[in-house]
C-alpha positions in Angstrom: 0.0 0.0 0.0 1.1 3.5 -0.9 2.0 6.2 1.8 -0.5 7.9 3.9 -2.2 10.1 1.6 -3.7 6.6 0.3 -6.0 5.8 3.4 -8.0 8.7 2.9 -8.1 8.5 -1.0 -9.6 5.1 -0.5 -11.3 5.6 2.5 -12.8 8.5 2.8 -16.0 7.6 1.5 -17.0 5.4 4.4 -15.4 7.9 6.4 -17.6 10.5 5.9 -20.6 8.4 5.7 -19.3 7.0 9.4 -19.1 11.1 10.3 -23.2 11.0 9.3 -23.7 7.9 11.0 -21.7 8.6 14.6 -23.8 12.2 14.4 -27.5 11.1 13.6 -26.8 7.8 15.9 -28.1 6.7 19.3 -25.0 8.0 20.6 -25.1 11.6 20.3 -29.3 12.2 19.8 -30.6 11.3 22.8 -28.1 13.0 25.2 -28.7 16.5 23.1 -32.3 16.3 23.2 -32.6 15.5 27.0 -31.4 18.5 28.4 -33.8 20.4 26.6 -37.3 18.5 27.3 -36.3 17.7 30.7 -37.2 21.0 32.0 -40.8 21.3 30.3 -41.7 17.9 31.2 -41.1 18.7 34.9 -43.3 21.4 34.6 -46.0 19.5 32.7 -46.0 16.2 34.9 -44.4 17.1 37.5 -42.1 14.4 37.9 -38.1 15.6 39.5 -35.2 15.6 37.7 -33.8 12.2 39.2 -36.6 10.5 37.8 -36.4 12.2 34.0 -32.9 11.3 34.3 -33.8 7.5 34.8 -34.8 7.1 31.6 -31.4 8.1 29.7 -29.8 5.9 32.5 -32.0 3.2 31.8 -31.4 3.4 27.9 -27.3 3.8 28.9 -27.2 0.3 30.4 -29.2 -1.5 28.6 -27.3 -0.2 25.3 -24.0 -0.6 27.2 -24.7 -4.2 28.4 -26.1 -5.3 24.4 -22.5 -3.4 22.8 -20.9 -6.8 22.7 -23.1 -8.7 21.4 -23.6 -6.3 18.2 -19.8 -5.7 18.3 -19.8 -9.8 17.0 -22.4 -9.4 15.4 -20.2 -6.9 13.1 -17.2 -9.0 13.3 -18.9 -12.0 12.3 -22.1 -10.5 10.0 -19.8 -7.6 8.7 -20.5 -4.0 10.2 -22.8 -2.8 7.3 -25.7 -4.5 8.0 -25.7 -3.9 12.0 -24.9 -0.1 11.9 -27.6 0.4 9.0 -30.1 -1.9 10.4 -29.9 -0.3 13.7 -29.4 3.3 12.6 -32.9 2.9 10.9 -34.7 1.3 14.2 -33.0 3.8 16.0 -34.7 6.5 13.9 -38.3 5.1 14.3 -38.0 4.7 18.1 -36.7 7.6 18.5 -39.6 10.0 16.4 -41.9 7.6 18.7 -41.1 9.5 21.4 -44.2 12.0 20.4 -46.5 9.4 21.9 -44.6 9.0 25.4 -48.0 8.8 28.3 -48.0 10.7 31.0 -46.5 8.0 33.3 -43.4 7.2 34.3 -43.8 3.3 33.6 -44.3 4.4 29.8 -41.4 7.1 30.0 -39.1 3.8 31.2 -40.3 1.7 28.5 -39.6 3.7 25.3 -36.2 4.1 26.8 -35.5 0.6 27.2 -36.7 -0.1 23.6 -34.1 2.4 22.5 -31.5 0.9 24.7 -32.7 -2.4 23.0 -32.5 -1.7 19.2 -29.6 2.0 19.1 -26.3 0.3 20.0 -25.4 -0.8 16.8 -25.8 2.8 15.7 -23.0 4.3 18.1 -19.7 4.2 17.2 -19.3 0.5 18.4 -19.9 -0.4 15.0 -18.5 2.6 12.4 -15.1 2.6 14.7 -14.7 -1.1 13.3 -14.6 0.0 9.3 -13.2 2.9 9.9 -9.9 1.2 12.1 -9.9 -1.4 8.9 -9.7 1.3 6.5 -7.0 3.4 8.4 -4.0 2.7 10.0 -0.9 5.2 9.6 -3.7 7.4 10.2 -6.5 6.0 12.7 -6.3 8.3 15.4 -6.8 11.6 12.9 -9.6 8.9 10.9 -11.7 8.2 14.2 -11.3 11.6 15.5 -13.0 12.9 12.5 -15.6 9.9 12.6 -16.2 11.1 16.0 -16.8 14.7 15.4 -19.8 13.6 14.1 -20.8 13.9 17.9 -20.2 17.7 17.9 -21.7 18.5 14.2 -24.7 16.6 16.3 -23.9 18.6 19.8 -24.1 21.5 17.4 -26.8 21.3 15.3 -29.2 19.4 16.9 -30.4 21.3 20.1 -31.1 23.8 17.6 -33.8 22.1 15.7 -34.6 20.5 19.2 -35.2 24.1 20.8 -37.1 25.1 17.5 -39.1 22.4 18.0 -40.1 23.1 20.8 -40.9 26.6 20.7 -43.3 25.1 17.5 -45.0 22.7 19.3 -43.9 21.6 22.5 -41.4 19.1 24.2 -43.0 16.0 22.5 -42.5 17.5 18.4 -38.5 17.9 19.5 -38.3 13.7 18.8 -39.5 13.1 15.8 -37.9 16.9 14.2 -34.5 15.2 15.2 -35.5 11.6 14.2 -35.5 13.0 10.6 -31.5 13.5 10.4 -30.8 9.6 10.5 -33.9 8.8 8.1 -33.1 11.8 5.3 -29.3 12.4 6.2 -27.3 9.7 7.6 -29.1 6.3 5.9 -29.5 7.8 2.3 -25.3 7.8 2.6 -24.4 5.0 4.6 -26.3 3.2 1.6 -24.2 4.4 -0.8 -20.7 4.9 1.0 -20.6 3.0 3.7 -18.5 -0.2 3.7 -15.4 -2.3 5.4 -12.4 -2.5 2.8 -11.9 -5.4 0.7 -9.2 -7.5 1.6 -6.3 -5.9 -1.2 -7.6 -2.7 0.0 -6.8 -3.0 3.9 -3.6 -1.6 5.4 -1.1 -4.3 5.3 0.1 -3.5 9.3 -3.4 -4.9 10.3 -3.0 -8.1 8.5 -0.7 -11.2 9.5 1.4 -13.4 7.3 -1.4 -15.3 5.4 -3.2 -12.3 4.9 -6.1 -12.2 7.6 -6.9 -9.5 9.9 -4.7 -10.0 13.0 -5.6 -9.3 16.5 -6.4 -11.0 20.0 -9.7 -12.8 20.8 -11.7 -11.3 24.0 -10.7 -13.7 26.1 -7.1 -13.3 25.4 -7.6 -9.2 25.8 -9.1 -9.6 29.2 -6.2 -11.7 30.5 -3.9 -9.1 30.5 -4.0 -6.0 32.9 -4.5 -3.5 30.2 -7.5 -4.2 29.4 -9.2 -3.6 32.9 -6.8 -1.0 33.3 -8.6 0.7 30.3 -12.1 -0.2 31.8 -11.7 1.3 34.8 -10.5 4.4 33.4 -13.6 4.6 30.6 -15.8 3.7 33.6 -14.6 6.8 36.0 -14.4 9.5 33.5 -17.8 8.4 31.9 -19.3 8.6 35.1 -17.5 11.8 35.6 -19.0 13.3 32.6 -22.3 12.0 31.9 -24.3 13.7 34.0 -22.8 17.0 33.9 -23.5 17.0 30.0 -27.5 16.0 30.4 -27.8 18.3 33.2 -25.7 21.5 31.6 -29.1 23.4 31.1 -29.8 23.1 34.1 -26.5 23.9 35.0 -26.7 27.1 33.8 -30.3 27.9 34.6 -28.9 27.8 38.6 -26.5 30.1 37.5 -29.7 32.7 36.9 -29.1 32.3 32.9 -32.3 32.1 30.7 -32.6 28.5 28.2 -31.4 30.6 25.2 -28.1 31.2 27.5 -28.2 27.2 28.0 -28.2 26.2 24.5 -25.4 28.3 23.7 -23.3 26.9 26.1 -24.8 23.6 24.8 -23.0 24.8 20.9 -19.7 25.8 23.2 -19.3 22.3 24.4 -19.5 21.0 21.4 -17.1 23.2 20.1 -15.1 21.9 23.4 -15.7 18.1 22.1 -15.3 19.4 18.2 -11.4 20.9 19.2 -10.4 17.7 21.7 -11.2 15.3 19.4 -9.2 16.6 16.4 -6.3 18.0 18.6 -5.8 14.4 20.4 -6.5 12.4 17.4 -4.1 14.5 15.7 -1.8 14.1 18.6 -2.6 10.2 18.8 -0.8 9.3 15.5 2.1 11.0 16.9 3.0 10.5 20.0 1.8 8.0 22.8 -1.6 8.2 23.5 -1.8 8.2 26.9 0.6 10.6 27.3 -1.3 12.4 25.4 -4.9 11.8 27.1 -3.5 12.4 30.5 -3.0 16.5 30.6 -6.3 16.4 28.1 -8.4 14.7 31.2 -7.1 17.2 33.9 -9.2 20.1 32.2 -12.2 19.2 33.1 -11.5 19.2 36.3 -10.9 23.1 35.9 -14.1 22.8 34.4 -16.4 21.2 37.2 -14.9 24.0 39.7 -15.9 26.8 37.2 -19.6 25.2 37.1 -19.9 25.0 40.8 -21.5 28.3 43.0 -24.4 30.6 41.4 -22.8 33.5 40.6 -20.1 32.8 38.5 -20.6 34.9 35.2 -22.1 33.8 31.7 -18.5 34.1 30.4 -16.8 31.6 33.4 -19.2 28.6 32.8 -19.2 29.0 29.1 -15.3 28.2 29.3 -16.5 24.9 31.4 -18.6 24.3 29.3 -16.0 24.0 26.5 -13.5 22.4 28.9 -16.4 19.5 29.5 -16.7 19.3 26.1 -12.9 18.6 25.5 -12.6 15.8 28.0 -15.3 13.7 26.1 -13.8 14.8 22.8 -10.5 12.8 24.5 -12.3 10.1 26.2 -14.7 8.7 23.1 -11.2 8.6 21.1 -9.3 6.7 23.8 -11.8 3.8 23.3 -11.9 3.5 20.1 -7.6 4.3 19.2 -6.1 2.1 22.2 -8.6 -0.8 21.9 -7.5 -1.2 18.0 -3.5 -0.8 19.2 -3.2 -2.6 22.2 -5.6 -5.4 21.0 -5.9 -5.6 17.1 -8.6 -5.6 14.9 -9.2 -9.5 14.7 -12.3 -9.1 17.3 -12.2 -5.4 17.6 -16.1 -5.1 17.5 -16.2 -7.5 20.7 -13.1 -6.2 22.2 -14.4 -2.6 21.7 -17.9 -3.2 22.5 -16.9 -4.7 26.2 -15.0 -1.6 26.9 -17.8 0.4 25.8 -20.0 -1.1 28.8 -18.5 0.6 31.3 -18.5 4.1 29.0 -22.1 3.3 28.6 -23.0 2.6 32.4 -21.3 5.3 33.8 -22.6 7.4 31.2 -26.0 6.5 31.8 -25.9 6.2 35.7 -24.2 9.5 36.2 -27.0 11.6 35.1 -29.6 10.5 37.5 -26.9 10.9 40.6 -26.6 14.4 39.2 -30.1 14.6 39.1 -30.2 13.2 42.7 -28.0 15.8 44.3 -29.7 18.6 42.4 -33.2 17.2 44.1 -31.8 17.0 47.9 -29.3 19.6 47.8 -30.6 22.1 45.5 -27.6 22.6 43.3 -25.1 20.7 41.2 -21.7 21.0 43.6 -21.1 18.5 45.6 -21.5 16.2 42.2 -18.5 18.3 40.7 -16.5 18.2 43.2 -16.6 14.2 43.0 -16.5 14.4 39.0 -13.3 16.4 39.6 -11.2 14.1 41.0 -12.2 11.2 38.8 -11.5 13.0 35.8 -7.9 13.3 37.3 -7.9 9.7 38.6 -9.4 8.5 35.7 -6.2 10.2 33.3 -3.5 9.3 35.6 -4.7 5.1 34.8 -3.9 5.5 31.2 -0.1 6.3 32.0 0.1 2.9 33.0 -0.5 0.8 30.3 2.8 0.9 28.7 4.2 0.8 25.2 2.0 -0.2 22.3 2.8 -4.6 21.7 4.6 -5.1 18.5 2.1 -8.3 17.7 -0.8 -7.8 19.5 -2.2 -11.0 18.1 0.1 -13.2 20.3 -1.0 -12.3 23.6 -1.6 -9.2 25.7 
């Protein structure tokens, strides 16, 4: 194979159709939609914030405990089916939303159905074609595959807050359901692909030709890979929360919704500059070196978010601190799990350190939402967040150099 320039002339079809997939996915949709509904359906039924929350945590570990099982299913079925398949369910459930009853019972339900059927949309699945498709490359590839998260942090509580304003919390579902259906499928159809076999990198393949890499079993026998768990696990539960609850966030601070969805657009600008900076970074030097000083920011962040009368100007740059820790953490997943374990079983390997991403993810909001009931306010859930963002880094530095044949054992 030619030098770099060649993975992106041949890949970067699927590439951007992975971009469009990653943003109009189960990953980014439901988490940029919350924040925004959650405060209208209080007031229209009453129910607190802990309990709202439940329903992204209940969707979180559902989709976090299934992101195995359609990470083999991509290894074994191929990843174009799955991701497709599931962006499309995805789509429906999520536009079904309109209909949600006025009980909690129902509110839990149509969560678990979208925990049940939106994993394979996430980047479980486009991380695998895109990691086959670039190697010299992968970090830069998957950051921009990933910034498919801000475009969607970006764009979409726009249309959300529109929709709203038109006709209340309920129309904001299926006016955001309508990016996967009109832009995200329509390309995945005609771009989206893993690379036939003379067209892979010839670093990811072995001696006879096959895709190299260690089984799951193999991967969880050696320490890096819990070592890599336990850091997803801390900084996801770090960060969660803090990103469903950022309206709210604000609102404390005395800040009207318009004020809230701007800072909403500044993390995403936070995620949008992390991921390519890192990514960028990833190719070039060693990653967790790399991650480490990137995961200490947030903890700036949490202490800028924290009291009520820190100005519009203070918790918009936590905001875009926030927003560059997940930018960092999302490609840690996706680059180390493809270095330190291959790409042989990366869709299994990769979707059982997902779980922990996904749990804490999903459990951390209705903690937030917890403290904010009891206490009033947001701080005492910072403070924690804060020093697992920095605990949470300082794990990565000890995984060691990258193994030269990762297919022989970890």
């Amino acid at each position: 194979m030619g030098g770099p320039r060649s993975e992106f002339r041949l890949g970067t079809k699927p590439l951007v159709a992975a971009v469009l997939g990653v943003a109009c996915g189960a990953s980014p949709l439901p988490f940029n939609v919350l924040p925004l509904v959650m405060g209208p359906i209080h007031r229209e039924f009453g129910w607190d914030f802990a309990v709202i929350s439940s329903g992204v945590t209940i969707f979180g570990v559902i989709a976090a405990l299934l992101a195995p099982l359609y990470g083999g299913a991509a290894d074994r079925f191929g990843v174009r089916p799955v991701a497709l398949l599931s962006l499309l369910a995805f789509a429906l459930a999520f536009g079904a939303f309109y209909f949600v009853p006025a009980s909690t019972t129902g509110w839990f339900a149509f969560w678990a159905v979208l925990g049940l059927i939106g994993i394979g949309s996430t980047p479980v699945t486009w991380s695998r074609a895109i990691s086959l498709w670039f190697s010299r490359n992968r970090g830069l590839a998957l950051s921009i595959m990933l910034m498919g998260t801000s475009l969607a942090a970006l764009v979409v509580p726009q249309i959300a807050q529109a929709a709203i304003g038109a006709g209340g919390w309920r129309l904001a579902f299926p006016a955001v359901a309508l990016l996967p259906l009109l832009v995200a499928l329509p390309v995945g159809l005609l771009w989206f692909r893993e690379p036939r076999a003379h067209e892979c990198p010839s670093e990811l393949t072995d001696a006879q030709g096959n895709v190299a890499g260690l089984t799951l079993g193999q991967a969880m026998r050696g320490y890096r890979f819990w070592v890599l768990l336990a850091s997803i696990l801390l900084i996801a539960f770090a960060y969660g929360g803090a990103h469903i609850h950022m309206a709210q966030i604000v609102a404390l601070h005395g800040f009207p919704p318009a004020a809230a969805a701007s800072v909403m657009g500044v993390v995403a600008l936070g995620i949008l500059s992390g991921r390519l900076l890192i990514g960028f970074l990833f190719d070039r030097l060693w990653a967790p070196a790399v991650a480490f000083p990137a995961l200490l920011l947030p903890a700036l962040a949490c202490w800028l978010l924290m009291g009520s009368s820190t100005g519009l100007g203070w918790v918009t740059v936590g905001g875009f601190l926030l927003g560059f820790a997940a930018g960092t953490e999302a490609d840690v997943i996706a680059y180390l799990a493809a270095r330190y374990f291959g790409m042989a079983h990366y869709g299994r390997v990769y979707g059982a350190l997902y779980m922990p991403f996904g749990v804490g993810a999903a459990i951390s909001p209705i903690l937030y939402g917890i403290v904010r009931d009891r206490t009033g306010s947001y701080d005492a859930m910072l403070t924690v967040a804060a020093a697992l963002f920095v605990i949470g880094g300082a794990l990565l530095l000890t995984l060691g150099r990258y193994p030269s044949a990762p297919a022989k054992g970890a």
